[in-house]
C-alpha positions as CSV (number, residue, x, y, z in Angstrom):
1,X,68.4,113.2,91.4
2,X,66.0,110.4,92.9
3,X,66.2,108.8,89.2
4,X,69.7,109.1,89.1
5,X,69.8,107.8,92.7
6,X,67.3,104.8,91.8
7,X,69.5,103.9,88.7
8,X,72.8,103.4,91.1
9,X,71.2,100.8,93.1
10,X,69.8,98.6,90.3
11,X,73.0,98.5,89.0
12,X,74.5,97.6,92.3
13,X,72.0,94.9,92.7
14,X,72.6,93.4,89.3
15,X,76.4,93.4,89.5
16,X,75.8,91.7,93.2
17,X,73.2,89.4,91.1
18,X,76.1,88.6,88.2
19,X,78.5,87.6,90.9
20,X,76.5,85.5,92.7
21,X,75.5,83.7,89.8
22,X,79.4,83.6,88.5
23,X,80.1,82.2,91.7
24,X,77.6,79.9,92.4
25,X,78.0,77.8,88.2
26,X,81.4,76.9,89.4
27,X,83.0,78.7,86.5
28,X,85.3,79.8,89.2
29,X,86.7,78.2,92.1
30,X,84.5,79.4,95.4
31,X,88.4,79.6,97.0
32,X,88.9,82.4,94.9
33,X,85.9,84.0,93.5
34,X,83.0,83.0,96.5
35,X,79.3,83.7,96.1
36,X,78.8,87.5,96.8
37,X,76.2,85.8,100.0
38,X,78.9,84.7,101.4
39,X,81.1,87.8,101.0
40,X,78.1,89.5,102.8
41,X,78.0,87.5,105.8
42,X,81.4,87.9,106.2
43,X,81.0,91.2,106.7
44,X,80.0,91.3,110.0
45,X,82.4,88.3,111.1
46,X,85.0,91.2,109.6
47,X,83.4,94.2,111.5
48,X,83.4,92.0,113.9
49,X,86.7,91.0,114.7
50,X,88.7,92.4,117.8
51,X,91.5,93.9,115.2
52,X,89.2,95.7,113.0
53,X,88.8,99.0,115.0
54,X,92.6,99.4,115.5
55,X,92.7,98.6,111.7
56,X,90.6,101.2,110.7
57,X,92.1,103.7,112.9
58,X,95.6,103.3,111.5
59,X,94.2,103.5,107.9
60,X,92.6,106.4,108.6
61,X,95.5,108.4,110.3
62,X,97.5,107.5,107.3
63,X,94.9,108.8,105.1
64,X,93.8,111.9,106.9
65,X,96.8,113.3,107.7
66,X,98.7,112.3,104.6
67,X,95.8,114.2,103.1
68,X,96.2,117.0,104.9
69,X,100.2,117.7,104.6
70,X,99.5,117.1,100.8
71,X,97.0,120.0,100.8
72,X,99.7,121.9,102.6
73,X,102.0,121.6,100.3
74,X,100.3,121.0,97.0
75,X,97.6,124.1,97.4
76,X,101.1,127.0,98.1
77,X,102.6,124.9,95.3
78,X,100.6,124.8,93.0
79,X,99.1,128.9,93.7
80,X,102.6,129.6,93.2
81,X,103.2,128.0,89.9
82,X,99.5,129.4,88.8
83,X,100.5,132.9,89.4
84,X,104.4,133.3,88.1
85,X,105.1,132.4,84.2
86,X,108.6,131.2,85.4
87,X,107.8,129.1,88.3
88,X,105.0,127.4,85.9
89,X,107.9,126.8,82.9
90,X,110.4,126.0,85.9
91,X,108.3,123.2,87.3
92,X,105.6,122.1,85.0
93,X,108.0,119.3,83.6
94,X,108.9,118.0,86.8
95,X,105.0,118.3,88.1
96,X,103.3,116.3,85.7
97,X,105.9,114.2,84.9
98,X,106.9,112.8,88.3
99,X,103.6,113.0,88.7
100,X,102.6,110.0,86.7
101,X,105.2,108.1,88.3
102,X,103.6,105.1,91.2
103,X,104.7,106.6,93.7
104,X,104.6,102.8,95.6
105,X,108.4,102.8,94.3
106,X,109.4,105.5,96.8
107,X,108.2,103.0,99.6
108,X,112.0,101.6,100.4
109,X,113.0,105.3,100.9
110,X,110.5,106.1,103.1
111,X,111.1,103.3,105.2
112,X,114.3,103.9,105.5
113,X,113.6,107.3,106.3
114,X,110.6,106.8,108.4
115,X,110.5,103.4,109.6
116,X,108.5,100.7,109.4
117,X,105.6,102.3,111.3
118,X,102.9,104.4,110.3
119,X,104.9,107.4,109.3
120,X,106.2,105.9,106.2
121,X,102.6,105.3,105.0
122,X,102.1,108.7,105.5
123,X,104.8,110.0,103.7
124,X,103.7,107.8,100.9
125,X,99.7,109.2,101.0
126,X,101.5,112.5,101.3
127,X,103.4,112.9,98.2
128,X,101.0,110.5,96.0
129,X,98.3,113.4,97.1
130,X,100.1,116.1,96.5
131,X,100.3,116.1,93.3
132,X,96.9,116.2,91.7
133,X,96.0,118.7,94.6
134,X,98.7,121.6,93.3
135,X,97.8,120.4,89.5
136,X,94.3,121.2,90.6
137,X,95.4,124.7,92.2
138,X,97.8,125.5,89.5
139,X,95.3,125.0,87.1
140,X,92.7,126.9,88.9
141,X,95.1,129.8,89.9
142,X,95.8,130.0,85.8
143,X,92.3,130.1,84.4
144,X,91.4,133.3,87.1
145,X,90.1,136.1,84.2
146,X,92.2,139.4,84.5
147,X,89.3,141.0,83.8
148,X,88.2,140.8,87.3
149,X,91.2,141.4,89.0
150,X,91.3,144.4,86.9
151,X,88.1,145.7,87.6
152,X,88.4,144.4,91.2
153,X,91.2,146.8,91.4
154,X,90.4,149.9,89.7
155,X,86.9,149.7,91.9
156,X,89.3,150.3,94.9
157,X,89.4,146.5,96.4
158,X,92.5,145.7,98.8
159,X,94.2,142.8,98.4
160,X,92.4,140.5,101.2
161,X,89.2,141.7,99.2
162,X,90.9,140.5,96.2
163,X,91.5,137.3,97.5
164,X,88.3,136.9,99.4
165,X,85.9,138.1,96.2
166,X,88.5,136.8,93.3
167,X,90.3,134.1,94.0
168,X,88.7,131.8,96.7
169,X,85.9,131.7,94.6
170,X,87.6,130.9,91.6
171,X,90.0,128.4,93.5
172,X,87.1,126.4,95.7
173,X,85.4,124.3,93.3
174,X,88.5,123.2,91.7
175,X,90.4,123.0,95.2
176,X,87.5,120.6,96.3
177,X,88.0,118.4,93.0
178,X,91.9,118.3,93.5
179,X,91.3,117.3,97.4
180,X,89.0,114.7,96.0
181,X,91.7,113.3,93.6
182,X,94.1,113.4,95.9
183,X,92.0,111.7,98.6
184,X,91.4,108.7,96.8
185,X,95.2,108.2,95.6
186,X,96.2,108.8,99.2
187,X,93.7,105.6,100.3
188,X,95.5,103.7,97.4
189,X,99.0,104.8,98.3
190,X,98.4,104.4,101.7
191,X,96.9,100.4,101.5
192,X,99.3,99.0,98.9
193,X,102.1,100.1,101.6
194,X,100.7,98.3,104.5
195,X,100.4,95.4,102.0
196,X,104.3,95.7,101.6
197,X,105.4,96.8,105.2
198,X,102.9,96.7,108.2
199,X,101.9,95.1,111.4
200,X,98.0,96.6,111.0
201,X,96.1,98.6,108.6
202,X,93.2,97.6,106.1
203,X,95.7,97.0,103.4
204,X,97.6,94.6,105.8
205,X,94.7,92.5,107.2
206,X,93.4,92.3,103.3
207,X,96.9,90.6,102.5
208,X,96.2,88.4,105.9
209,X,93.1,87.0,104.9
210,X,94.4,86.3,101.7
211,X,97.4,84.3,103.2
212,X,94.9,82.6,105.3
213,X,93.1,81.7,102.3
214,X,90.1,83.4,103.6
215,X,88.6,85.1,100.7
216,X,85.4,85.6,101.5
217,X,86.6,88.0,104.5
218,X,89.2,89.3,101.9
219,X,86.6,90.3,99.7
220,X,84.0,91.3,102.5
221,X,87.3,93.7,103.6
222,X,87.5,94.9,100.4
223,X,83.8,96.1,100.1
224,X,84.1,97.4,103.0
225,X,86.8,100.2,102.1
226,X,85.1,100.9,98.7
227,X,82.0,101.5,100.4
228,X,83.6,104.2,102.4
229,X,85.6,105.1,99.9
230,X,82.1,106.0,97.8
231,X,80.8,107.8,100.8
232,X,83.4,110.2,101.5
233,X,83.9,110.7,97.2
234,X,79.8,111.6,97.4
235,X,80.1,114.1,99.8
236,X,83.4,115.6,98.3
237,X,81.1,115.8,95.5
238,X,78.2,117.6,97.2
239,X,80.9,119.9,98.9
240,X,81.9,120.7,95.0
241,X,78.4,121.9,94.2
242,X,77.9,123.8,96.6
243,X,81.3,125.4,96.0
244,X,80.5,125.9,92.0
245,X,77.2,127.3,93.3
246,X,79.1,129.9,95.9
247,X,81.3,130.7,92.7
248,X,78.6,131.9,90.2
249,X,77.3,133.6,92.9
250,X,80.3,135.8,93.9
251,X,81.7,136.0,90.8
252,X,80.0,138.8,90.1
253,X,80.3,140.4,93.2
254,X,84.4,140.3,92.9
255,X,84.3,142.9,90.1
256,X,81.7,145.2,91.8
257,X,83.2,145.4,95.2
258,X,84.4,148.6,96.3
């Protein structure tokens, strides 16, 4: 892991190395590709500035609890189409086909709908989320071997013991890997709107800078959401292991409870 963890940062240095060198042979005009120095320093000027904290507090309510209604919807959805032949066959097409669909073209319906304010960017995280979450769940729900419900049955196990020793293990891992899916299309969703319609927002002060021709605090902005971005995927990812970890372990113990 410490390799793996050494390996990451010498590639980040060298792509930050690359730029800088890009950037600095004038290959590129500094007005729109600058030195990645430059985009460093602006970092702070970014973090900084009085706006940024009311920024990244509307961005994150869009995100979080577009996240959230997704999994409310998507996990019952996608359980239910996991578990019933017809519901799968009824809505499978629709799923995965309106799934693939940007769903940055339903942004003049929620407006209309929701406004101009932060609800309409929540509507959009919340649908472009839900998809890979029940996708996830339905897939999940589907793989779940008979054999252990079976044998978790005829051992004499209730149906919250069936859930609890069957099924949550079997659905956490690729729950977790759904939510993490659907996480980073809800950032995405939820950004390109308040490039489109917005009065704050990371996605809106990117498109300000920009305007402003500032692209050094336009890129700084930018590194600045990928960064979290890669936090919050890394510990998705450690919540995942643990969760295929919980799985093996209980596994087992779903077809021996009595």
């Amino acid at each position: 892991m410490r390799t793996v963890w050494i390996l990451r940062v010498l590639a980040l240095l060298f792509l930050l190395l690359v730029w800088e060198l890009i950037a600095r042979t004038g290959v590129i005009a500094a007005s729109v590709f600058p030195p990645a120095t430059e985009v460093l320093l602006a970092v702070g000027d970014v973090v900084g500035h009085r706006s940024f904290a009311l920024d990244v507090s509307a961005s994150l309510y869009e995100i979080a609890v577009g996240t959230a209604i997704a999994v409310l919807v998507g996990v019952p959805l996608g359980s239910a189409m996991g578990a019933g032949d017809y519901v799968y066959r009824l809505l499978d097409p629709l799923l995965y086909y309106f799934g693939a669909v940007p769903k940055i073209v339903l942004l003049p319906i929620f407006v209309l709908f929701l406004g101009t304010g932060i609800e309409s960017k929540v509507g959009i995280a919340a649908i472009s989320a839900a998809f890979p979450i029940a996708v996830s769940t339905a897939v999940a729900v589907r793989e779940i071997r008979p054999i252990y419900l079976s044998a978790a049955r005829v051992l004499g196990a209730s149906r919250m013991q069936v859930y609890r020793f069957v099924h949550l293990p079997a659905l956490l891992g690729p729950l977790l890997g759904g939510v993490r899916l659907g996480l980073g299309v809800a950032i995405t969703a939820a950004l390109l709107a308040e490039t489109k319609v917005a009065d704050m927002g990371l996605g809106y002060r990117a498109i300000e800078y920009y305007g402003r021709l500032d692209t050094a605090q336009m890129y700084a902005l930018l590194l600045i959401v990928f960064a979290a971005a890669a936090v919050v995927s890394l510990g998705l990812s450690a919540l995942i292991r643990r969760a295929t970890h919980f799985q093996q372990q209980t596994t087992t113990a779903g077809t021996s409870v009595a």
